[in-house]
C-alpha positions as CSV (number, residue, x, y, z in Angstrom):
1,X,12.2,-25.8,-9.3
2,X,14.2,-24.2,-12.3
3,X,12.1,-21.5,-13.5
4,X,9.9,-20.6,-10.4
5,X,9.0,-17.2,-9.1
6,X,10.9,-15.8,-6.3
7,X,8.3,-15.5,-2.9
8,X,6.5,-12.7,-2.0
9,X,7.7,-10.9,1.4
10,X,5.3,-10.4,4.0
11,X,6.5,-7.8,6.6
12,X,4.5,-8.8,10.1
13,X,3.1,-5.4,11.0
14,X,1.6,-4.6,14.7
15,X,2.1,-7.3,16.7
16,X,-0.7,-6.4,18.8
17,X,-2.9,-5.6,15.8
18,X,-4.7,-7.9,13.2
19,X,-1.6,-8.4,11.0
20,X,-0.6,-11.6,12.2
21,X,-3.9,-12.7,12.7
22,X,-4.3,-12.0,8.8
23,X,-1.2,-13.8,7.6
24,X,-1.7,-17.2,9.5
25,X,-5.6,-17.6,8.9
26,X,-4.2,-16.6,5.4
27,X,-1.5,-19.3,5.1
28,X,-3.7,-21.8,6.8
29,X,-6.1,-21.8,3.5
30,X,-3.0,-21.4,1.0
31,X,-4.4,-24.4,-0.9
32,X,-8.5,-23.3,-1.4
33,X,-6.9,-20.0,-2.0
34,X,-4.4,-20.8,-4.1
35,X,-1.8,-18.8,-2.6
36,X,1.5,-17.8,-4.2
37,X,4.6,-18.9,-2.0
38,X,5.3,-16.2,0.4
39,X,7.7,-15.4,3.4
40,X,6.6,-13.7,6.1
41,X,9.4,-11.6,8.0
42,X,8.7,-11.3,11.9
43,X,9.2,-13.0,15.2
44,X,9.3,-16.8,14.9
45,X,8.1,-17.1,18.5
46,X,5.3,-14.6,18.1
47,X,3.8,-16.0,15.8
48,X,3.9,-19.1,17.0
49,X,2.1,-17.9,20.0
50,X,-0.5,-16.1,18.1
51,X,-1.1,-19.1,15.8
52,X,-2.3,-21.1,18.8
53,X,-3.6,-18.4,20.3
54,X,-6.0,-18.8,16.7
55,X,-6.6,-22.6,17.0
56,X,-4.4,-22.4,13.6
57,X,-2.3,-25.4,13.4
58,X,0.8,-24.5,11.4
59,X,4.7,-25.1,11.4
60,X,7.3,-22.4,11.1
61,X,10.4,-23.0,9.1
62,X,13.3,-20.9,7.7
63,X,13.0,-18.6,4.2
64,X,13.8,-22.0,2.3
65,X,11.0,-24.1,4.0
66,X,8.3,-25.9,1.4
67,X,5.6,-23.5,0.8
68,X,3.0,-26.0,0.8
69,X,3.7,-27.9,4.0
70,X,5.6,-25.4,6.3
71,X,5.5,-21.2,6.4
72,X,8.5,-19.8,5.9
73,X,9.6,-17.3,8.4
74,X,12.6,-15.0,7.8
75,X,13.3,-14.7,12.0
76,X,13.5,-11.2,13.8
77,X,14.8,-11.6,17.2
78,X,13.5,-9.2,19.8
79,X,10.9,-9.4,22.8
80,X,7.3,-9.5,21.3
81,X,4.6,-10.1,23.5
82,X,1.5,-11.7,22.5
83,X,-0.7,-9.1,23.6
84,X,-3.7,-8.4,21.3
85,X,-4.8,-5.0,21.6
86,X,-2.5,-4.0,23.5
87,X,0.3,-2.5,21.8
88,X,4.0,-2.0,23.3
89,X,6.8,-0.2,22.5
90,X,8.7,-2.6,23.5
91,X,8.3,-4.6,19.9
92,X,8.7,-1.3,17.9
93,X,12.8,-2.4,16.8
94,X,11.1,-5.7,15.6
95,X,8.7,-4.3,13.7
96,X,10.9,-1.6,11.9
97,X,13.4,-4.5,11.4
98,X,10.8,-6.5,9.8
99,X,10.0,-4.2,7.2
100,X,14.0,-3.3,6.5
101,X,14.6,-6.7,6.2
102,X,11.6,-7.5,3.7
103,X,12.7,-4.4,1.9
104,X,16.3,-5.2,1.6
105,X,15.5,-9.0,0.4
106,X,13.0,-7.7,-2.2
107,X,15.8,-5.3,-3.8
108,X,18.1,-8.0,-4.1
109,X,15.9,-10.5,-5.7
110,X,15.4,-12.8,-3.2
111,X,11.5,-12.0,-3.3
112,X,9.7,-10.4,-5.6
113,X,7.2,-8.2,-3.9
114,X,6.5,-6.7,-0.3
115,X,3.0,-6.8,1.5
116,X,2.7,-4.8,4.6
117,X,0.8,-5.5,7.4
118,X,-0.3,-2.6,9.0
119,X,1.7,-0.4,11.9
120,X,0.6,1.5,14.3
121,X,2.6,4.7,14.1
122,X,2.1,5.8,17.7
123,X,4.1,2.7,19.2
124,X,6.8,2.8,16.5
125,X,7.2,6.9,17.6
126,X,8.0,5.8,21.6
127,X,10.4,3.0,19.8
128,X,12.3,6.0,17.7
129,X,10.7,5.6,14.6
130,X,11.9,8.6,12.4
131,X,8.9,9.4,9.5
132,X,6.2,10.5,8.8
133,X,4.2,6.8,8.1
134,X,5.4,3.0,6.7
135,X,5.1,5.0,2.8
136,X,8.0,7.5,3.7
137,X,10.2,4.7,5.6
138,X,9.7,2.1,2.8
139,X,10.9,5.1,0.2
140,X,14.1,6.1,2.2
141,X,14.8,1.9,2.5
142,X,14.7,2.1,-1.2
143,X,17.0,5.3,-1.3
144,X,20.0,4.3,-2.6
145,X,23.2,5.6,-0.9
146,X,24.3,9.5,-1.4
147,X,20.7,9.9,-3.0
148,X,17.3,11.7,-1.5
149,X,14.0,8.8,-1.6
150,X,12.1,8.7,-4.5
151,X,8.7,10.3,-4.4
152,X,6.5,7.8,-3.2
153,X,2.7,7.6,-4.5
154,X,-0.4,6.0,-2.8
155,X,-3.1,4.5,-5.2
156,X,-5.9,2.4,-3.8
157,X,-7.2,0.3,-6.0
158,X,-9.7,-2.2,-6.7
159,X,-10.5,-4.5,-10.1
160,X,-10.4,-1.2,-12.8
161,X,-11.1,1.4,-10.1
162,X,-8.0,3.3,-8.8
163,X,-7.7,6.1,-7.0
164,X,-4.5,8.7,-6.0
165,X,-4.6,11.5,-3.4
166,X,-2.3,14.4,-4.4
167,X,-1.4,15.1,-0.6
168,X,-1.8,12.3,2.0
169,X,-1.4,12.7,5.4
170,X,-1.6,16.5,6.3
171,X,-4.2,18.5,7.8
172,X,-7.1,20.0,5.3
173,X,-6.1,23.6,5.9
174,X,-2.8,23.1,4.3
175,X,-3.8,21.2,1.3
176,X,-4.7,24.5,-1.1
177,X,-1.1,25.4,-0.2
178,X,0.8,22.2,-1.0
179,X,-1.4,22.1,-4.0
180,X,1.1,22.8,-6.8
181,X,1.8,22.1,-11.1
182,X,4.7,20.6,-10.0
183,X,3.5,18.0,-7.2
184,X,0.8,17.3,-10.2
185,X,3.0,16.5,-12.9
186,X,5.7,14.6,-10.8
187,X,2.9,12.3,-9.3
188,X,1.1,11.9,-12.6
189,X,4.1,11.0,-14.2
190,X,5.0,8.6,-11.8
191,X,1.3,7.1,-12.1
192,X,1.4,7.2,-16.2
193,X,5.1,4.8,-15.6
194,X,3.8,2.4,-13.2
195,X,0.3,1.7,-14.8
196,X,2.6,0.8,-17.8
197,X,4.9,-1.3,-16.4
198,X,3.5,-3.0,-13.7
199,X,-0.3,-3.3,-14.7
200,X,0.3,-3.8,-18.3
201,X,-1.7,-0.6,-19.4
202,X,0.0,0.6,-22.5
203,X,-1.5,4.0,-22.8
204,X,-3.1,4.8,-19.6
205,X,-5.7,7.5,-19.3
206,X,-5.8,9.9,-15.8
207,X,-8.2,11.9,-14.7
208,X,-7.5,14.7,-12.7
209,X,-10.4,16.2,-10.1
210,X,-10.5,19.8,-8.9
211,X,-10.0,20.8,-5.7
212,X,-12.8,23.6,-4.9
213,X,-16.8,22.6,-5.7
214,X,-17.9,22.4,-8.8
215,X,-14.2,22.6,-9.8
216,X,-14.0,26.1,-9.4
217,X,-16.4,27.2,-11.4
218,X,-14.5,28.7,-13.6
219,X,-12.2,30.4,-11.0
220,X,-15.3,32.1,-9.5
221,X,-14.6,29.6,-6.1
222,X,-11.4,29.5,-6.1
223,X,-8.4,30.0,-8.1
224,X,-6.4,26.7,-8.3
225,X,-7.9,25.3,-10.8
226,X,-7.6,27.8,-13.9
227,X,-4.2,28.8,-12.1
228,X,-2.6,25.4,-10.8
229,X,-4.5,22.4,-12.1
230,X,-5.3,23.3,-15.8
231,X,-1.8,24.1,-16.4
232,X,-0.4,21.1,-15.2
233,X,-3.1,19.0,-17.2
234,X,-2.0,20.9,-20.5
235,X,1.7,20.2,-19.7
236,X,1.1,16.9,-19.0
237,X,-0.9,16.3,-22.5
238,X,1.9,17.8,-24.0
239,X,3.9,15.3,-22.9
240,X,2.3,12.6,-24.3
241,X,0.4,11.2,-20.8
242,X,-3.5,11.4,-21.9
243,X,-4.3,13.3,-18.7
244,X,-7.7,14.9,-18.5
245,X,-9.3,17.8,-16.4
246,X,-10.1,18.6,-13.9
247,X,-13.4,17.8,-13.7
248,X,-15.6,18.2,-10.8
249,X,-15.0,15.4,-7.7
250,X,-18.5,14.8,-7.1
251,X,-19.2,13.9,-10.9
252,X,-15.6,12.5,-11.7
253,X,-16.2,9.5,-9.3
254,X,-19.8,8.7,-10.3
255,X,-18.6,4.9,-11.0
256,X,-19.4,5.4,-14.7
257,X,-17.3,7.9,-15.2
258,X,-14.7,6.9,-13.0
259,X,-14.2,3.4,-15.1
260,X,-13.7,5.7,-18.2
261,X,-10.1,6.1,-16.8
262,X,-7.2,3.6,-15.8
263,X,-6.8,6.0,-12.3
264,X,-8.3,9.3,-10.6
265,X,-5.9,12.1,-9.2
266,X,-8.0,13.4,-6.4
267,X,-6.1,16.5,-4.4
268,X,-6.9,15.7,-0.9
269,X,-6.9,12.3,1.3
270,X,-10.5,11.8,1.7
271,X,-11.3,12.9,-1.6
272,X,-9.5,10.1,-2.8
273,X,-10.8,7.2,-0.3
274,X,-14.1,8.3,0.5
275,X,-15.3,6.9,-3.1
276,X,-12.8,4.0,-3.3
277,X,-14.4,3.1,0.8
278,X,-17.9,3.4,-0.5
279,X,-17.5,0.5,-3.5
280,X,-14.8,-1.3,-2.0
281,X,-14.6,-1.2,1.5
282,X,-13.2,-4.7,2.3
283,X,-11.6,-5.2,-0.8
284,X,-9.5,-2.1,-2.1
285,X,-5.8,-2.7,-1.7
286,X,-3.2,0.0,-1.4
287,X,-0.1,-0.4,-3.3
288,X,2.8,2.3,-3.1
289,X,3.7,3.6,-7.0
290,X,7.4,5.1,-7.6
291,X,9.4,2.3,-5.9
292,X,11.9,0.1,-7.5
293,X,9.7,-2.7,-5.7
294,X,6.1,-3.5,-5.8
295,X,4.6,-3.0,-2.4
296,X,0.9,-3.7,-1.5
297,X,-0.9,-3.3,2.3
298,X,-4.3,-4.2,2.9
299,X,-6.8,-1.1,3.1
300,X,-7.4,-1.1,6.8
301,X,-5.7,-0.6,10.1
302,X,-4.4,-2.3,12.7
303,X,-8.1,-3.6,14.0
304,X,-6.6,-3.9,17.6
305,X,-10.3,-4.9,18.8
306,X,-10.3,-7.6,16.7
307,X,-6.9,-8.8,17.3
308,X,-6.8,-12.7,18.7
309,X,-10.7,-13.4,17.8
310,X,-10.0,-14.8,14.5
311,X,-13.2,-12.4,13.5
312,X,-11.3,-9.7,11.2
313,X,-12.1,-9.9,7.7
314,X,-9.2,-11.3,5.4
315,X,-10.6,-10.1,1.8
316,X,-8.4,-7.1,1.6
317,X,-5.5,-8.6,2.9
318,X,-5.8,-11.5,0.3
319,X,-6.6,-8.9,-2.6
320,X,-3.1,-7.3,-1.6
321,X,-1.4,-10.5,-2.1
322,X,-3.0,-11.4,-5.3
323,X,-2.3,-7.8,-6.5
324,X,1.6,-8.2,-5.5
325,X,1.3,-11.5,-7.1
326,X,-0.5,-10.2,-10.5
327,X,2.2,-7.1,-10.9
328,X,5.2,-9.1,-10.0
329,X,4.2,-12.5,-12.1
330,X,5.3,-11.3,-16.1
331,X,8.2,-10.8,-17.1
């Protein structure tokens, strides 16, 4: 139809995770749901295994199938066992295929958005998998030739409540060290742009937590905020971002005070997810900020105990498709 959105991508994740599970009790409500048209990129015969696996009755059809009658599949060839719970290297080149292949379709316009299932790392790492987590692989996909990967930023989020952690995945001795004004204002900076252009806020407002109790009372437990953090937050302002702090974590995130900001830079991993957990545990989506594509995942892992029971919850999986949908729908 003249006019219509491109689909959304859907890579497959884990085949022996919840993932697929997700996608195909997902698809088989499209209509109560009201589900935007989306493709999911995988193995064909997978799926089709794990959909009767499910009791789901559903027919597979190329990228260009109807929508409303048939899921469209963009096929990745490879052995994938329908083993739930039991994961395999043996699918790891699918997987990682899946993912380039979504990627690669998204930057040319083909779809408009990517939704990851979740990966398990440890199985990709026997298959050769090269980085750190999906985040860093999606960001050298996105690399453009000659060129080092953009900075990629996590935010979860959930309705007005979002939340960004400064550093990620890293152990919580070497936070204070990769704790730095100039990790702060490049990640900022990329948060101030995307809440701009891709939630529609035109003058976003950050707040910016501390890193040691109380937030450092005034540099009498510890240093990095009068010397790291308060610094950045001035530059920041002078720059025209309306950045604020930092303020202590434990008051910053009282919901109250949270909602009096468009998104929360918190300086640690579970400083960041432990309050976006507690209000939203099934329903916060994360979405990958500093890409030239939109990218959501639903906020949980691969649930390999749950794989093949049909029992895993769907809520944040469907909130990461209606996110994707909502930041890739105006103009």
């Amino acid at each position: 139809m003249a006019g219509a959105l491109a689909p959304l991508a859907i890579s497959m994740g884990e085949p022996s995770g919840i993932g697929p599970d997700l996608i195909l009790k997902l698809y088989s409500q499209r209509a109560e749901l009201k589900l935007p048209p989306f493709v999911v990129y995988g193995n064909a015969a997978f799926l089709a295994a794990r959909a009767v696996r499910l009791g789901i009755a559903v027919t597979l059809g190329g990228t260009d199938a109807d929508f409303a009658t048939t899921l469209p599949v963009r096929d990745v060839e490879g052995m994938v066992p329908d083993n739930p719970g039991t994961p395999t290297p043996l699918s790891g080149h699918v997987v990682m295929e899946a993912i380039s292949a979504a990627v690669a379709d998204t930057l040319r316009g083909a779809c408009r958005g990517l939704v990851t299932a979740p990966i398990h790392k440890g199985v990709l790492y026997s298959a050769g998998f090269k980085y750190p987590g999906h985040t860093e692989y999606l960001a050298a996909l996105c690399a453009t030739p000659g060129n080092a990967p953009r900075l990629p930023v996590m935010m979860l989020a959930h309705e007005e409540l979002r939340t960004v952690p400064l550093t990620i995945h890293v152990p919580l001795h070497e936070v204070p060290g990769l704790v730095t004004t100039d990790l702060i204002l490049k990640t900022t900076r990329i948060v101030a742009h995307d809440l701009r252009a891709r939630f529609g806020i035109a003058e976003p407002r950050i707040g910016i937590a501390g890193l040691n109790p109380h937030a450092g009372e005034g540099g009498t437990i510890g240093r990095q905020e009068v010397e790291i953090i308060a610094p950045a937050v001035a530059a920041l302002v002078h720059e025209g971002i309306r950045a604020e702090g930092p303020f202590p974590a434990d008051t910053l995130f009282f919901p109250a005070h949270w909602r009096e900001y468009d998104a929360v830079i918190a300086m640690y991993h579970d400083q960041a997810l432990i309050p976006i957990k507690t209000v939203a545990f099934d329903e916060a989506v994360n979405v990958t900020l500093g890409l030239p594509i939109v990218r959501t995942s639903p906020d949980h892992g691969t649930a390999f105990d749950l794989a093949g029971t049909g029992k895993g919850s769907q809520s944040s999986f469907l909130a990461a498709i209606r996110l994707a949908d909502r930041m890739t729908s105006h103009p």
